[in-house]
C-alpha positions in Angstrom: 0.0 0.0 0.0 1.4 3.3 -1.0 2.7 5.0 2.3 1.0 2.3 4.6 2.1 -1.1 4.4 -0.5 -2.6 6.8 -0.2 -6.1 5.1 3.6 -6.3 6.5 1.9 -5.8 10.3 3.6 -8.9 11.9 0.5 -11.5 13.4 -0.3 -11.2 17.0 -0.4 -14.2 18.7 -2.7 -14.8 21.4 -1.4 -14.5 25.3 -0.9 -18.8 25.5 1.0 -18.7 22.1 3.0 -15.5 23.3 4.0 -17.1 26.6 4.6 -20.6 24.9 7.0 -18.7 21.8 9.2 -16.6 24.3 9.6 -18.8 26.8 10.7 -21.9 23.9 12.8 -19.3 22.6 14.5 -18.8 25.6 14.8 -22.7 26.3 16.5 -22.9 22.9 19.1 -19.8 23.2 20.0 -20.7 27.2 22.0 -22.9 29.0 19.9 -26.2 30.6 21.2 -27.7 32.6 22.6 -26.8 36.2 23.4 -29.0 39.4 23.6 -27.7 43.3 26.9 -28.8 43.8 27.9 -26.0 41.1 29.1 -22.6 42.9 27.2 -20.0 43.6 28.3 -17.5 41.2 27.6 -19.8 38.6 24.3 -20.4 39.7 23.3 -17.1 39.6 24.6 -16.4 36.3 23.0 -19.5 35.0 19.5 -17.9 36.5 20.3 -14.1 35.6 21.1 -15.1 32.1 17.5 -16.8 31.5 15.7 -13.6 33.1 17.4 -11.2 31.1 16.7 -13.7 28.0 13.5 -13.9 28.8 12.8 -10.6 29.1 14.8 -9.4 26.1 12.3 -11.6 24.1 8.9 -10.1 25.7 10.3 -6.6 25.1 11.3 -7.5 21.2 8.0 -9.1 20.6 5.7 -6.9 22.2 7.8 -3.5 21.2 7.1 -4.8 17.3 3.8 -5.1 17.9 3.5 -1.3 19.4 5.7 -0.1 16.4 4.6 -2.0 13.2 0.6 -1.1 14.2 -0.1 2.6 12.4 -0.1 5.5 14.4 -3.4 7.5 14.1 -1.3 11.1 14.3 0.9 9.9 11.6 -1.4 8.5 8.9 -3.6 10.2 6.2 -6.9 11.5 7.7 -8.4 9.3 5.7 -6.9 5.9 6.7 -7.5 7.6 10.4 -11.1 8.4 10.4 -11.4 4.7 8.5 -10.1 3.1 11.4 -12.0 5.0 14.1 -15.2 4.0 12.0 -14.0 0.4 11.2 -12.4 -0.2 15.1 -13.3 2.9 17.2 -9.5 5.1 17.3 -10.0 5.3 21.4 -10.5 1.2 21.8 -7.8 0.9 19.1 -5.4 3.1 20.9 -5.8 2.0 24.6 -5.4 -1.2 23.5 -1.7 0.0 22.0 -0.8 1.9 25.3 -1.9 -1.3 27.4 0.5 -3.5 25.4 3.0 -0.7 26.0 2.5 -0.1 29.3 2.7 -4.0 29.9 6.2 -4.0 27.6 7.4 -1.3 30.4 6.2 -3.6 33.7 8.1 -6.5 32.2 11.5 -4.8 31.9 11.0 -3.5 35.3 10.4 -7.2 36.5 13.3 -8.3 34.9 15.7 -5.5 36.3 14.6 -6.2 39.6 14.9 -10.0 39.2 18.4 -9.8 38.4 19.1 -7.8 41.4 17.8 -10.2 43.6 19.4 -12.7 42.0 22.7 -11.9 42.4 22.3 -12.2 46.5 20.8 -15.6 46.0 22.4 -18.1 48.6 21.6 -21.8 47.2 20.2 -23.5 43.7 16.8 -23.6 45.4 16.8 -20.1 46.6 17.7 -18.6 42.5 15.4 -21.1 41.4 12.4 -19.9 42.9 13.2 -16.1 42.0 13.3 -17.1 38.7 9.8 -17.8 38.3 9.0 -14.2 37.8 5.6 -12.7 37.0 6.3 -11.8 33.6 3.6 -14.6 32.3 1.2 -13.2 34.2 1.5 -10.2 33.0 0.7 -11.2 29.3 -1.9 -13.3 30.5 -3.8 -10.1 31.5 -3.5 -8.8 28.2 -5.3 -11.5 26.2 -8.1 -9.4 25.1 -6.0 -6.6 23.9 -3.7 -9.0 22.0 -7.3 -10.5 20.6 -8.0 -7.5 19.6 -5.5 -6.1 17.9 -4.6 -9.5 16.0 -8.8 -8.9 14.8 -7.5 -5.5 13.7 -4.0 -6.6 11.8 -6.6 -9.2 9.8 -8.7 -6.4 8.8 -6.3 -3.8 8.3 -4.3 -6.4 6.1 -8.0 -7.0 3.9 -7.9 -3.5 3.2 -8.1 -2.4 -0.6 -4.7 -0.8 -1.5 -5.8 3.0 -2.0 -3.2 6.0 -2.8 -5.1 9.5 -1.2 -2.5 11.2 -3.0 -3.3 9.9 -6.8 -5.9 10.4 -9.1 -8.9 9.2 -8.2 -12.5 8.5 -9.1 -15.5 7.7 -6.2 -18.9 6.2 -7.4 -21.6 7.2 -5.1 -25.6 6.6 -4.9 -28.0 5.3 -3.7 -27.9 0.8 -2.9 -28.2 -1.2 -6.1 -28.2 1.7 -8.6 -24.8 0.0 -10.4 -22.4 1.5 -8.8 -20.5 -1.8 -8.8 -21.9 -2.7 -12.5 -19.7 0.8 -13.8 -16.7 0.2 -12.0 -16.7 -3.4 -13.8 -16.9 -1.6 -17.1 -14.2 0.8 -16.9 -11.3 -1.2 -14.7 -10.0 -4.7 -14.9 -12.1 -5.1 -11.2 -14.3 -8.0 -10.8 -16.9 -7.2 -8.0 -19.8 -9.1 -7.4 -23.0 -7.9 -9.1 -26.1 -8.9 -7.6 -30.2 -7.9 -7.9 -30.6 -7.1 -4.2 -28.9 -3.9 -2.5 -26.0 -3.6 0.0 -23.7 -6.1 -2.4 -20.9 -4.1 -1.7 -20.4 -3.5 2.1 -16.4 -1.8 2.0 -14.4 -0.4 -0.4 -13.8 -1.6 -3.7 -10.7 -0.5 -6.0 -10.1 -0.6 -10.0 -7.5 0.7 -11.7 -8.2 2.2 -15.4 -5.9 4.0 -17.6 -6.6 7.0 -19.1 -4.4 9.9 -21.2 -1.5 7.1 -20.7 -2.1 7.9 -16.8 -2.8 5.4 -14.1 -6.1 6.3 -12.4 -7.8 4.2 -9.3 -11.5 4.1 -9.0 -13.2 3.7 -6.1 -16.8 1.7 -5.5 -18.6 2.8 -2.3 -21.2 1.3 -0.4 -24.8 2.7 -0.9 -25.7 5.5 1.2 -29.3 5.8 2.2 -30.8 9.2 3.2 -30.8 9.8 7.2 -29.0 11.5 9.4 -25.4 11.0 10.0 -25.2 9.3 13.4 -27.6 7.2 12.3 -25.2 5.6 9.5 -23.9 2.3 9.8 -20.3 1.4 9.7 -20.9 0.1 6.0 -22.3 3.7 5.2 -19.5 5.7 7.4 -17.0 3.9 5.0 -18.2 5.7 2.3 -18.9 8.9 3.9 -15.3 8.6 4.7 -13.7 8.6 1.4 -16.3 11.0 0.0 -14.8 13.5 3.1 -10.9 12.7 3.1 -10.5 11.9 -0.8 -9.5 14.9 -3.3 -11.2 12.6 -5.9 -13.6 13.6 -9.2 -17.3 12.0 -7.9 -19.6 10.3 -10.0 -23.4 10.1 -8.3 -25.3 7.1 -9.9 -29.2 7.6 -10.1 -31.5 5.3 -11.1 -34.3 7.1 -12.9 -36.2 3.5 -13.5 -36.6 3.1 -9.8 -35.5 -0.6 -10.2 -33.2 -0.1 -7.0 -36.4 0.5 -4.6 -35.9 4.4 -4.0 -37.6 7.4 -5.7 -36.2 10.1 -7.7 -37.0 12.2 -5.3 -35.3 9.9 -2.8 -32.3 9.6 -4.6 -32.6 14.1 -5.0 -33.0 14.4 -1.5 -29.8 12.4 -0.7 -28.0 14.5 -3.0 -28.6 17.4 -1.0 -27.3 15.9 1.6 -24.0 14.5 0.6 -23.7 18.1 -1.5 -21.3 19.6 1.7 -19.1 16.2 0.8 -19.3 17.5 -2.4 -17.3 21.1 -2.3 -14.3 21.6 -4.0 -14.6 18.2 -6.1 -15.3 17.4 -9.2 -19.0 16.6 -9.8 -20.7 14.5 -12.5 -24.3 12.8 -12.0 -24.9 10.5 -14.0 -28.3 8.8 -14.8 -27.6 5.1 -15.0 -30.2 2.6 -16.3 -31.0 4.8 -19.9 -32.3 1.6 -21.7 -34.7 1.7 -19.2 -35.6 4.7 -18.9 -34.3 7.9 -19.9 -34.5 11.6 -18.9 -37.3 12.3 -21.4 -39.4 9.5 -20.2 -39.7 11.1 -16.8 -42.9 13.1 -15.8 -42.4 17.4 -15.7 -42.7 16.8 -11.8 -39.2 14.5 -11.7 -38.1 16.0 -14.4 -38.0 19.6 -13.2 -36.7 18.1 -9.9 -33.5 16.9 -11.6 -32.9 19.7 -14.1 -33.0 21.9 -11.2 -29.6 20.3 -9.7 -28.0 19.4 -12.8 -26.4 21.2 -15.9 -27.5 19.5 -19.4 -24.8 19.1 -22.0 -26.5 19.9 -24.8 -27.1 23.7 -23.1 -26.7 26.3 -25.3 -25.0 29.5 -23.8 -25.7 28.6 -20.0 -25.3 31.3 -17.5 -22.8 31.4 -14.5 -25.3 30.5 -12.6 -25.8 27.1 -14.5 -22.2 26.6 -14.7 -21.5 25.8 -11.2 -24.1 23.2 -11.1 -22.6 19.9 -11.7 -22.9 18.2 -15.5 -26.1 15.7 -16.0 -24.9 12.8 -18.2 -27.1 9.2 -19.5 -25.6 6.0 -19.4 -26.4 2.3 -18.8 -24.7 -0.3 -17.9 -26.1 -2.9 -19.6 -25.7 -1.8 -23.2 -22.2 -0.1 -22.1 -24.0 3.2 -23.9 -22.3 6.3 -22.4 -20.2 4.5 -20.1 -16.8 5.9 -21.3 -18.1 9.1 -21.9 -19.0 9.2 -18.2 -15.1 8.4 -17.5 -13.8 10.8 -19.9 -15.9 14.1 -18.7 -14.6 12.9 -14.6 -11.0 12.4 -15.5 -10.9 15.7 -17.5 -12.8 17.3 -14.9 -10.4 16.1 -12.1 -7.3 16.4 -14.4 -8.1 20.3 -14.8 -8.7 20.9 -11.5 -5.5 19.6 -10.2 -3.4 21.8 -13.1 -5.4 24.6 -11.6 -4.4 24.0 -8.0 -0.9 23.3 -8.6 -0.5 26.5 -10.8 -2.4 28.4 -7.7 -0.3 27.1 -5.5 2.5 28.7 -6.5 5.2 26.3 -7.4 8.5 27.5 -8.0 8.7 25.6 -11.4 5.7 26.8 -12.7 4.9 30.4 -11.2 6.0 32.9 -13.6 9.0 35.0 -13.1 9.8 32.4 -10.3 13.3 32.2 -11.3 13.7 35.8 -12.8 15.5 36.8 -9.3 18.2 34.2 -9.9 19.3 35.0 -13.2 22.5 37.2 -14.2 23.4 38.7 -17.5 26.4 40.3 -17.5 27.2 43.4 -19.7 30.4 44.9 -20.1 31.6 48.0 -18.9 31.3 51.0 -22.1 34.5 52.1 -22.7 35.6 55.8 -23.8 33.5 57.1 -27.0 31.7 53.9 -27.4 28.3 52.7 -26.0 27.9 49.0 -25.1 25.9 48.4 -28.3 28.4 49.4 -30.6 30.7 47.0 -29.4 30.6 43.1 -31.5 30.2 40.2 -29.8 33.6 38.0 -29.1 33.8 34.8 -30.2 36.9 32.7 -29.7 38.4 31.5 -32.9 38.2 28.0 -31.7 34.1 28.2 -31.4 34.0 30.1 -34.8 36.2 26.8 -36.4 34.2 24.9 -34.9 30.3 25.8 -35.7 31.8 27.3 -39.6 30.2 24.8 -42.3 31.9 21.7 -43.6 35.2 22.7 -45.5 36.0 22.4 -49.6 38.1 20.0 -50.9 41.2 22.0 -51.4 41.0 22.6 -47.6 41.5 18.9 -46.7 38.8 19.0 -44.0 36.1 16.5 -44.2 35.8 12.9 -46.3 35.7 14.5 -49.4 39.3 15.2 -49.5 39.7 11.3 -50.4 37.1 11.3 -53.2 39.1 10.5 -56.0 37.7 13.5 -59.0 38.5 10.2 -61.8 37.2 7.2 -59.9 34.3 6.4 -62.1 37.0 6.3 -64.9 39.2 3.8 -63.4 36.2 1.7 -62.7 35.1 1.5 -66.0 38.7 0.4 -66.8 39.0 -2.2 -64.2 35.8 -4.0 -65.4 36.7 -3.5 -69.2 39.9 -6.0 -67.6 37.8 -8.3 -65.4 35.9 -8.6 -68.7 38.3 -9.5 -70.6 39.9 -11.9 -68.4 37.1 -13.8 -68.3 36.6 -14.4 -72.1 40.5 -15.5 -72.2 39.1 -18.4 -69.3 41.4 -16.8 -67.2 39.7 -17.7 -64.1 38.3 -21.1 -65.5 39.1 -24.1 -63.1 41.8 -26.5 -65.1 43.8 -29.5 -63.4 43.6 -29.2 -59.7 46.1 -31.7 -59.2 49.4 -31.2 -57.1 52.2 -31.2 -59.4 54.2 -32.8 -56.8 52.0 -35.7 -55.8 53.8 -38.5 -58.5 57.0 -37.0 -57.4 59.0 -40.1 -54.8 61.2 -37.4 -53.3 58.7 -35.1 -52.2 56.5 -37.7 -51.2 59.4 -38.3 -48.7 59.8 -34.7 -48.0 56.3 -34.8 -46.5 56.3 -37.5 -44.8 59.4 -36.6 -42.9 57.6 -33.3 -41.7 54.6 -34.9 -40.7 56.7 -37.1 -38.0 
């Protein structure tokens, strides 16, 4: 996960399978064996050494478990306000400062264990002070170890989600196809099914568009109350639709095939509109085979032009033009569904060029670097302005950049063209030509000359000894 890599969170065991690893681990990295008739400062070493082992190991294993959990303070609002609505952040964090606290109490045991242990008089005597209450003080934390092993499972389920990127969130009302358009325009497979509340968390897909990587985000449907009487499954959404600088597509269904009215599904608009500010908005009327815009009565009708901005507008005021654009698609037939895409990524990728360029960066604000630039001019000398005066170039740069030399300068590859080559090679083949009609190069006896000869024969075979 970008920034958060809560799938890495080490598992939590449980308080017997914490006491039962550390205290094999120590029976595996320790000395075993002792006998009374050993002296007493080996004794106590022998005990002092499996306390401060001991110990070591519960302060490794419950200091990872403190450290690899996120901090709420450090994380992105969003992943913050998703685990206090997902956990509840004061549960999550006492149970972090119990396991803590609990970390601190067992290094104290262990100091003061060794201390005592090194006045220990006799086997029996070290023995018994060995058997510290460290156990029992993990045993007290089972619940909180419970817990926050519940939470790692969860936390590792989550859906991989950048705040930072670009980003689209589909929002509406339960069973409107919010799930249906996020099939269509990502490689996502989420389950589609006729009856609402499918989707109960977040769902990611990733879609390219402009050769740029975008991540869309499938919420879970939102019905129209007041906000603390949301669900957890509604709260998820609310969340991203709060934290998220994303481009928002609302889903309607004018057909009414999801159970809820048009003026239902208005009326929730209204509400989520303060989630709205500062985002890119596009509703979009899913569900256009089934029924369109046109088909409606004036009463649902008026109701929706009301909120909306129609494409086909001609000249709209300013006014109109902060309402957010009304577009028709369905899912089914895939009819308008990449032309719902297209208007929310060029939306959102506008709006981004026009908050970085507001924001002032240095690379982009104009003039930025004006400050840091230095032309020098030189000084005008007696009876001559600064103008008057040629530019000096060194001979070398002039030699360098002047155009490719002539042939009598012996500069470049034409010096080695010969003026009379085409000559000579009209003489050379007129020879070829000729050899060739003599059977110059025609094969005759291939014989060695030498081969019937007795005293070359011998020659050879001398050399070949």
């Amino acid at each position: 996960m970008p920034g958060y890599s809560f799938k890495s969170i080490t598992v939590v065991p449980s308080a017997k399978e914490f006491i039962d690893i550390v205290l094999s681990k120590t029976q595996r990295k320790t000395p075993t064996e002792i006998h009374k008739q050993y002296p007493i400062p080996r004794i106590r070493s022998f005990y002092m050494r499996k306390v401060k082992t001991c110990q070591q190991f519960f302060h490794d294993k419950l200091n990872s478990i403190v450290t690899e959990f996120p901090m709420i303070e450090n994380i992105h609002p969003f992943y913050a306000d998703l685990i206090n609505v997902l956990y509840s952040k004061d549960h999550y964090k006492l149970a972090l400062g119990q396991i803590n606290t609990a970390k601190n109490i067992i290094d104290g045991i262990g100091r003061d264990q060794v201390k005592m242990l090194k006045y220990g008089d006799s086997l029996y005597q070290c023995k018994t002070l060995k058997r510290t209450a460290m156990c029992t003080v993990i045993k007290r934390q089972a619940d909180n170890l419970k817990f926050l092993e519940d939470t790692r499972q969860h936390l590792s389920r989550l859906p991989c989600i950048d705040p930072d990127t670009r980003t689209l969130i589909v929002c509406g009302f339960p069973n409107v196809g919010k799930s249906s358009f996020l099939n269509k325009i990502t490689r996502a497979d989420v389950d589609v099914q006729p009856f609402p509340f499918t989707t109960k968390s977040l769902f990611v897909g990733h879609t390219d568009y402009k050769n740029l990587r975008w991540q869309v985000i499938d919420t879970p449907g939102v019905l129209d109350r007041p906000l603390d009487e949301h669900n957890t499954i509604e709260m998820v959404a609310i969340t991203a639709l709060a934290h998220l600088q994303a481009a928002v597509v609302y889903i309607m269904d004018l057909s009414e095939q999801c159970g809820y009215s048009i003026q239902q599904q208005v009326s929730l608009f209204n509400s989520l509109r303060p989630l709205f500010t500062n985002k890119p908005l596009v509703v979009v009327a899913n569900k256009s085979d089934v029924r369109s815009l046109a088909e409606l009565s004036d009463e649902d009708r008026e109701l929706i032009t009301s909120l909306v901005r129609m494409p086909d507008a001609e000249s709209p005021s300013p006014a109109d033009m902060e309402k957010p654009l009304f577009l028709e698609m369905s899912t089914l037939t895939e009819d308008g569904v990449m032309k719902v895409r297209a208007t929310a990524c060029d939306d959102l990728l506008a709006r981004r060029v026009e908050a970085k360029l507001r924001s002032g960066a240095a690379s982009l604000r104009e003039g930025s670097i004006a400050n840091r630039l230095y032309v020098a001019y030189p000084k005008p000398r007696a009876g001559e302005s600064v103008t008057d005066r040629p530019p000096v170039i060194p001979p070398a740069i002039l030699e360098k950049r002047k155009r490719a030399a002539e042939k009598s300068a012996r500069h470049n590859i034409y010096d080695f063209f010969d003026e009379d080559i085409e000559a000579k090679l009209n003489e050379l083949e007129a020879q070829e030509k000729e050899l060739e009609d003599v059977g110059f190069y025609e094969a005759g006896d291939l014989r060695d000359p030498d081969e019937d000869n007795p005293e070359m024969q011998k020659i050879r075979s001398t050399a070949r000894k």
